[in-house]
C-alpha positions as CSV (number, residue, x, y, z in Angstrom):
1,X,142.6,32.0,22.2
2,X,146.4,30.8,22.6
3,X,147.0,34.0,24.9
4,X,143.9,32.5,27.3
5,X,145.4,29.1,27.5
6,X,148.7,30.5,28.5
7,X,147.2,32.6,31.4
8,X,145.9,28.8,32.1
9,X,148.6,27.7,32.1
10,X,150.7,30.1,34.4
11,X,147.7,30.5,36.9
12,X,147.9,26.5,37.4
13,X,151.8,26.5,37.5
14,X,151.8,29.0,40.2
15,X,148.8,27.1,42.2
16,X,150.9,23.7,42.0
17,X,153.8,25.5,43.4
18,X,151.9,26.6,46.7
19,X,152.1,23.9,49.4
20,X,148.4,22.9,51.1
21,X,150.2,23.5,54.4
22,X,151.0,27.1,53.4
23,X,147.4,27.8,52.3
24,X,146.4,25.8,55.8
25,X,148.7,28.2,57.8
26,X,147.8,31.6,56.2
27,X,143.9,30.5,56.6
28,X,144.6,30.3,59.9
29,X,147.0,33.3,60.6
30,X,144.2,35.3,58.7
31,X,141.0,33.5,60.7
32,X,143.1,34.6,64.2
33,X,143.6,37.9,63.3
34,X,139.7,39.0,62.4
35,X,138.9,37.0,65.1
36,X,140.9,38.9,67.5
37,X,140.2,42.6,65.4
38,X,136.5,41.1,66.1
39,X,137.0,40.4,69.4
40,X,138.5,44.3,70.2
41,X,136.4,46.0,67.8
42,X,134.6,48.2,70.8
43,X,138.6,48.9,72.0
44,X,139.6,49.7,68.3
45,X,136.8,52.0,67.1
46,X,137.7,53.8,70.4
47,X,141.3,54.2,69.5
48,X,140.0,55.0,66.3
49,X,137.7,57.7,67.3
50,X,139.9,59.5,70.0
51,X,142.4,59.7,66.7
52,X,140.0,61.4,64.4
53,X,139.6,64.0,67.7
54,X,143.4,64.3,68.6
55,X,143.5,65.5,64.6
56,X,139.9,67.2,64.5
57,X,137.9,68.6,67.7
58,X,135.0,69.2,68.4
59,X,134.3,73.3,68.3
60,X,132.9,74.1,72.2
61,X,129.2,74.2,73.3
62,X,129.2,77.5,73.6
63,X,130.4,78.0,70.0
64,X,128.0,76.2,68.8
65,X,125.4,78.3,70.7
66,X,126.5,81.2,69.5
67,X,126.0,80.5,65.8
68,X,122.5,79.3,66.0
């Protein structure tokens, strides 16, 4: 039980050193960024996608003809 109450112990030492305006700034930093990744999402999953074909392409038409 003494080794619970320590954890406690060190979990609120380390939340009273954290400043509300820190917290208040990375809640915002973080809300901007998925609001602008949510915001470009049609932009990134294109990026994305042409990625995955610069590594991977797709085999021709007529390849895939050929083996059905």
């Amino acid at each position: 039980m003494s080794s619970a109450l320590t954890l406690i112990q060190t979990a609120g030492a380390a939340l009273a050193a954290v400043s509300v305006g820190e917290v208040l700034r990375t809640t915002a930093g973080l809300a901007l960024l998925g609001g602008v990744a949510m915001f470009f999402r049609p932009l990134l999953v294109g990026i994305g996608r042409a990625a995955v074909l610069t590594v991977r392409p797709r085999p021709p038409k007529t390849y895939l003809a050929e083996r059905h």
